[in-house]
C-alpha positions as CSV (number, residue, x, y, z in Angstrom):
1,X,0.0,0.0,0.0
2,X,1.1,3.1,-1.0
3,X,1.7,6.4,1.6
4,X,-0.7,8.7,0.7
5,X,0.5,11.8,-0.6
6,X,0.3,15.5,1.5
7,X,-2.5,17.5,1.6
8,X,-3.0,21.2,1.2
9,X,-6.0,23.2,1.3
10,X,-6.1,27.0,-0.5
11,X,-8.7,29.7,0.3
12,X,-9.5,32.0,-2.3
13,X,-12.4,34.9,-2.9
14,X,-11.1,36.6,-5.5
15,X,-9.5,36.1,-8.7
16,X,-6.0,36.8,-8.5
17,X,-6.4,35.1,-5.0
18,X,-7.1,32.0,-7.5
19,X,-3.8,32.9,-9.4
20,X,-1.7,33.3,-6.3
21,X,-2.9,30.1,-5.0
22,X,-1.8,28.4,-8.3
23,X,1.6,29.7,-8.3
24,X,2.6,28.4,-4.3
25,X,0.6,24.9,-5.4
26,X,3.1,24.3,-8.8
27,X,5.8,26.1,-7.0
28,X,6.2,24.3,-3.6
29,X,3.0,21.3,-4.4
30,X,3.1,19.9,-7.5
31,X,3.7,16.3,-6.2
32,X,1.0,16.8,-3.6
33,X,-2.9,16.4,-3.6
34,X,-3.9,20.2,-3.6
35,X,-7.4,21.4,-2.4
36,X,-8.8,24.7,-3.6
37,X,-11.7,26.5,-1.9
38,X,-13.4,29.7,-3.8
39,X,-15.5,31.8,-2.0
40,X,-18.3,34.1,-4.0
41,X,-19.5,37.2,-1.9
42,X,-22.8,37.9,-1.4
43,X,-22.7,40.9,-4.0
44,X,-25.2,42.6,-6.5
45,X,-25.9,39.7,-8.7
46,X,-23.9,41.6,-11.8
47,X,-20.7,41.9,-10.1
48,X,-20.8,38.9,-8.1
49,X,-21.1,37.0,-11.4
50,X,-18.3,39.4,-13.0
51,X,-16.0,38.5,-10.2
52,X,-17.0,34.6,-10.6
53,X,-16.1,34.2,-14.1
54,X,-12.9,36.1,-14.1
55,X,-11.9,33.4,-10.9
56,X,-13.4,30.5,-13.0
57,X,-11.3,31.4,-16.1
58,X,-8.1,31.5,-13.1
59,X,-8.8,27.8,-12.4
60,X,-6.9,25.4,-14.3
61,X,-7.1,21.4,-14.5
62,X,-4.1,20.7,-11.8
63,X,-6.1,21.2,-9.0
64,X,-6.9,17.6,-6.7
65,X,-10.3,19.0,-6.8
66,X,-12.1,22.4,-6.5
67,X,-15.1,23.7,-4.1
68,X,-17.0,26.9,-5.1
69,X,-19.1,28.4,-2.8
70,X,-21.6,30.7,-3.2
71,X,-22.6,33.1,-0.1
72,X,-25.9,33.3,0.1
73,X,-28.1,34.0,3.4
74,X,-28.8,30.6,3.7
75,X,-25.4,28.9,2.7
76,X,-24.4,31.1,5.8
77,X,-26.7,30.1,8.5
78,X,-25.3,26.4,7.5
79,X,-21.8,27.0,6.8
80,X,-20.9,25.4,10.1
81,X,-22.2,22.2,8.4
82,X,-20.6,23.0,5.5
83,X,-16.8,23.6,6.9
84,X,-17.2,20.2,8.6
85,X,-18.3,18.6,5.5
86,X,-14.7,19.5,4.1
87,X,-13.0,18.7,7.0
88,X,-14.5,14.8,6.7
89,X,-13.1,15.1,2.9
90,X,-9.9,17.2,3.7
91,X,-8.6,15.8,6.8
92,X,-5.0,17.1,7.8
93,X,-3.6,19.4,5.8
94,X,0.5,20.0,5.8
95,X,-0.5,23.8,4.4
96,X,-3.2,25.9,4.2
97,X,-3.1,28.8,2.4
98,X,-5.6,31.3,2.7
99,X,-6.3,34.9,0.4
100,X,-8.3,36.8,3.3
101,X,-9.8,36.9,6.7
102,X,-13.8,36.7,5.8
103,X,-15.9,35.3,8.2
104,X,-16.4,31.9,6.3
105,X,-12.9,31.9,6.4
106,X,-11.6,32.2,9.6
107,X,-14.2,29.8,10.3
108,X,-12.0,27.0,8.3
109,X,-8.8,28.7,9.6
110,X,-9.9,27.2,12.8
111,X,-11.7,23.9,11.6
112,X,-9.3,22.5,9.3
113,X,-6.1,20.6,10.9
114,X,-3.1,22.1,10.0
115,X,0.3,21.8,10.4
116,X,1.5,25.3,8.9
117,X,-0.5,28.4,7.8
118,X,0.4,30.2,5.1
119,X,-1.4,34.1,4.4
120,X,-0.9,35.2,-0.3
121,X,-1.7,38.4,-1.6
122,X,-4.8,39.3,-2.4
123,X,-4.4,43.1,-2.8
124,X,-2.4,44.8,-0.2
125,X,-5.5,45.3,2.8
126,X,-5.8,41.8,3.1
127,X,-1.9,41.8,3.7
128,X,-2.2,44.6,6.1
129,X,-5.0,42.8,7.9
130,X,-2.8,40.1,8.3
131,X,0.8,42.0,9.1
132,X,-1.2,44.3,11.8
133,X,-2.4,40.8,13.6
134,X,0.9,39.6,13.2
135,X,2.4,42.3,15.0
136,X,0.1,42.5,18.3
137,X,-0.2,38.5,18.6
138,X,-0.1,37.6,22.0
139,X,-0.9,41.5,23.5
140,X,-4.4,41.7,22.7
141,X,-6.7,39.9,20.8
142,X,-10.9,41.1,19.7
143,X,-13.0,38.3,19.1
144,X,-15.5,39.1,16.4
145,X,-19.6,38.5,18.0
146,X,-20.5,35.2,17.1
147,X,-23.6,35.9,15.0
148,X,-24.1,32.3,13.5
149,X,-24.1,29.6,16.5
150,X,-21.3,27.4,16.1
151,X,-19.6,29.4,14.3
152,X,-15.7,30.5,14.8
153,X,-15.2,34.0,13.3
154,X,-12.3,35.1,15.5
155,X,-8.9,35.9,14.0
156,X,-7.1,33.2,14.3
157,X,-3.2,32.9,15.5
158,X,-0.8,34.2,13.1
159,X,2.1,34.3,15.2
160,X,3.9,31.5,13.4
161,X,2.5,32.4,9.6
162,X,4.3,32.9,6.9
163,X,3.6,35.5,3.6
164,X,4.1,34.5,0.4
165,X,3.6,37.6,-1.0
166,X,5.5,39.8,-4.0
167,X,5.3,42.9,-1.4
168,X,8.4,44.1,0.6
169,X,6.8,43.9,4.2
170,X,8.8,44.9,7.0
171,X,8.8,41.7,8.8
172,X,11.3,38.6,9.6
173,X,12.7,37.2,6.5
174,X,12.4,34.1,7.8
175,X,8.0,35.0,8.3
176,X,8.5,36.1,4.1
177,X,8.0,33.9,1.3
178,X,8.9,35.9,-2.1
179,X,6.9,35.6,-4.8
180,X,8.2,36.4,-8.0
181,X,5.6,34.5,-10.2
182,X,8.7,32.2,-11.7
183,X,5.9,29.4,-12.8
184,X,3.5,31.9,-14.1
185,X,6.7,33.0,-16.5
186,X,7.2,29.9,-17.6
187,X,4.0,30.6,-19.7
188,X,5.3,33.4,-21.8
189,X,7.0,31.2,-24.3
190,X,9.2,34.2,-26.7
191,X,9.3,37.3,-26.9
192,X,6.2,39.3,-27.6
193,X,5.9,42.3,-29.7
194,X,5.5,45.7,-28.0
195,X,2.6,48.5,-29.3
196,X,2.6,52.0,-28.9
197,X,0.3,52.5,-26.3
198,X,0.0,52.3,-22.5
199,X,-2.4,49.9,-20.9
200,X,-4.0,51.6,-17.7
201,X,-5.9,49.5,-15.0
202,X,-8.7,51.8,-13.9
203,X,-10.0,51.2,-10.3
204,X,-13.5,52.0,-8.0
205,X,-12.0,54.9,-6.4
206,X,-15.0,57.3,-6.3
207,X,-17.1,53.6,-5.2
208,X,-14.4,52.7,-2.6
209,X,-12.9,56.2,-1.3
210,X,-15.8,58.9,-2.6
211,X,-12.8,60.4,-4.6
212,X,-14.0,62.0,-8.1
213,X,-11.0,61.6,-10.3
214,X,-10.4,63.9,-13.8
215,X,-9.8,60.7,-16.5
216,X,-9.6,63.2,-19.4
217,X,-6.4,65.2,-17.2
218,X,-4.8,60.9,-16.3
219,X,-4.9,59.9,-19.9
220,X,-3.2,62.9,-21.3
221,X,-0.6,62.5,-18.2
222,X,-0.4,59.2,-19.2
223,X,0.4,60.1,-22.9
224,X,2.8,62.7,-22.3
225,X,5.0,60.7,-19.6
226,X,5.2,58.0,-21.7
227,X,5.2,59.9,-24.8
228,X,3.0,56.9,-26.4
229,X,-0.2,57.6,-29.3
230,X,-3.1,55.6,-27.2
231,X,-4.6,55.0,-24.3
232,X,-6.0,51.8,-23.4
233,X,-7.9,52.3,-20.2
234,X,-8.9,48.9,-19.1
235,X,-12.3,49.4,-15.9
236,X,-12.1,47.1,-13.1
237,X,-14.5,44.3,-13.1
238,X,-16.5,46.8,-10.6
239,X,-16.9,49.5,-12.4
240,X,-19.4,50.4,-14.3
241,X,-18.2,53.6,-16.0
242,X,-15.3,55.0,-17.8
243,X,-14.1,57.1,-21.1
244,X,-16.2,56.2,-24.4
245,X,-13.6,53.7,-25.3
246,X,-13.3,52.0,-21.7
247,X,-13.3,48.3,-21.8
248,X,-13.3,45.2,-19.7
249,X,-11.3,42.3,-19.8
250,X,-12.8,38.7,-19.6
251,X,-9.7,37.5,-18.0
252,X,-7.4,38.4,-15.2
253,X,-5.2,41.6,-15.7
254,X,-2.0,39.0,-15.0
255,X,-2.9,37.2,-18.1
256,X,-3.1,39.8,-20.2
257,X,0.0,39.5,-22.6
258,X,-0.5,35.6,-22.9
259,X,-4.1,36.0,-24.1
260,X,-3.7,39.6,-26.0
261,X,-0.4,38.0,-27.5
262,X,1.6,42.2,-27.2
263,X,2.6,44.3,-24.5
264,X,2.4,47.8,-24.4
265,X,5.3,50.2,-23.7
266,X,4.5,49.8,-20.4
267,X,1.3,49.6,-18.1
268,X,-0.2,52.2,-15.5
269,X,-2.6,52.4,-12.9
270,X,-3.3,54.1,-9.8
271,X,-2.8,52.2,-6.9
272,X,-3.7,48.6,-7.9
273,X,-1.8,45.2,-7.0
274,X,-1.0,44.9,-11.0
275,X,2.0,47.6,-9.7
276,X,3.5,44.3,-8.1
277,X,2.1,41.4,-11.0
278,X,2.8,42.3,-14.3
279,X,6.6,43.8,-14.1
280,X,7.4,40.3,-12.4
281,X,5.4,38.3,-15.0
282,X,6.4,40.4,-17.9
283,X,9.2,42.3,-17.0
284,X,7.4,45.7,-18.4
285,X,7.1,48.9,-16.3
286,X,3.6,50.0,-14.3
287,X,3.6,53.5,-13.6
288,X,1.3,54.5,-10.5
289,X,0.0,58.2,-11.1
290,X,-1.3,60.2,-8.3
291,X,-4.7,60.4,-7.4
């Protein structure tokens, strides 16, 4: 009888939470049996199913096998039943990963055996969640109010976590786990051609921080720094409006070269994780402009 093989269990909720995941699976897993968990929020039902197909068109065919679960009202008064459900099909993991701190979350932080946890980006609040619990551990910690009986929505111990994360945080190097997307390169077979333009990754900003920003005054900043003849302004999967000529991708901003087939002179945004992404991936510049 052959040992059976070590088990790790990922947490995602977003789509590059998905990508992230896939890179520490390939990169430290490959040989193992690899468990991936995607969470949808409980948003409008247009965005939710935005943010649902972008993470569906993340998931690739390596994965041991793959839960999705949808947040409804009622999936959350019974997600105690549901995280042990997974436990009796998981069992002990070696690693589990996790992209965020949501409720549902936390709740299998604390249900699921593990022997190591391990916190990937997922945009850089869900690291500073992480980095500020890190760093009062042991002084003080706020448990959440239980609102679903049975439920464990506490923060859970991140003492001994590590980050694999492409962020310089000031923390232990031996707490850090770089990621530099190496097995997501390994994708970008040749060189691709490069077009005169710049590709900017729009964000919610007025949504998010009630900040009205002047696109017409970005774009032509954007033209003259890098002295390039278009614009592409690409919305984020939450916005809803834009210049005339906005569009949206139906992928992931970190695939964009492998399914556009060019890169631009270089990319820009505001303050998006795609500052951190795509000149690992693709080795091309991302200028962050001020708001």
């Amino acid at each position: 009888m052959q040992p059976s093989r070590p088990v790790n269990l990922f947490l995602a909720c977003t789509p590059l939470q998905v990508l992230n995941a896939a890179e520490a699976r390939d990169r430290f897993h490959a040989d193992d049996d690899n468990f991936l968990v995607v969470f949808h929020s409980p948003r409008s039902a247009k965005k939710q199913t935005r943010l649902a197909e972008l993470a569906d068109d993340a998931i690739d065919s390596r994965w041991t096998r793959t839960w999705n679960l949808k947040l409804t009202r009622l999936s959350q008064l019974l997600f105690p039943f549901t995280a042990s459900r997974l436990r009796q099909q998981i069992g002990l993991c070696q690693c589990l990963y996790t992209g965020g701190f949501q409720t549902q979350q936390r709740h299998l932080l604390h249900s699921i055996p593990h022997q190591q946890l391990i916190v990937f980006d997922g945009g850089a609040g869900v690291l500073q969640t992480a980095v500020n619990s890190w760093r009062t551990q042991g002084t003080r910690q706020r448990r959440l109010k239980q609102l679903i009986p049975g439920q464990n929505t506490s923060l859970p111990d991140l003492s001994k976590a590590r980050f694999f994360t492409s962020y310089a945080l000031d923390m232990p190097a031996e707490s850090i786990i770089p990621n530099d997307y190496r097995i997501f390169r390994t994708q970008v077979s040749g060189k691709l051609p490069v077009r005169d333009e710049v590709v900017f990754f729009s964000q919610p900003l007025q949504r998010d921080l009630g900040l009205n920003i002047d696109i017409d005054a970005t774009i032509a900043a954007v033209l003259q720094y890098h002295k390039a003849s278009r614009c592409r302004w690409i919305l984020h999967p939450r916005e809803t409006e834009g210049p005339a000529d906005a569009e949206k991708l139906p992928f992931l901003a970190e695939f964009f070269g492998l399914r556009e087939g060019y890169l631009p002179i270089a990319f820009a945004t505001w303050m998006s994780s795609v500052a951190r992404s795509l000149p690992a991936i693709y080795g091309r510049p991302v200028t962050c402009f001020d708001i």
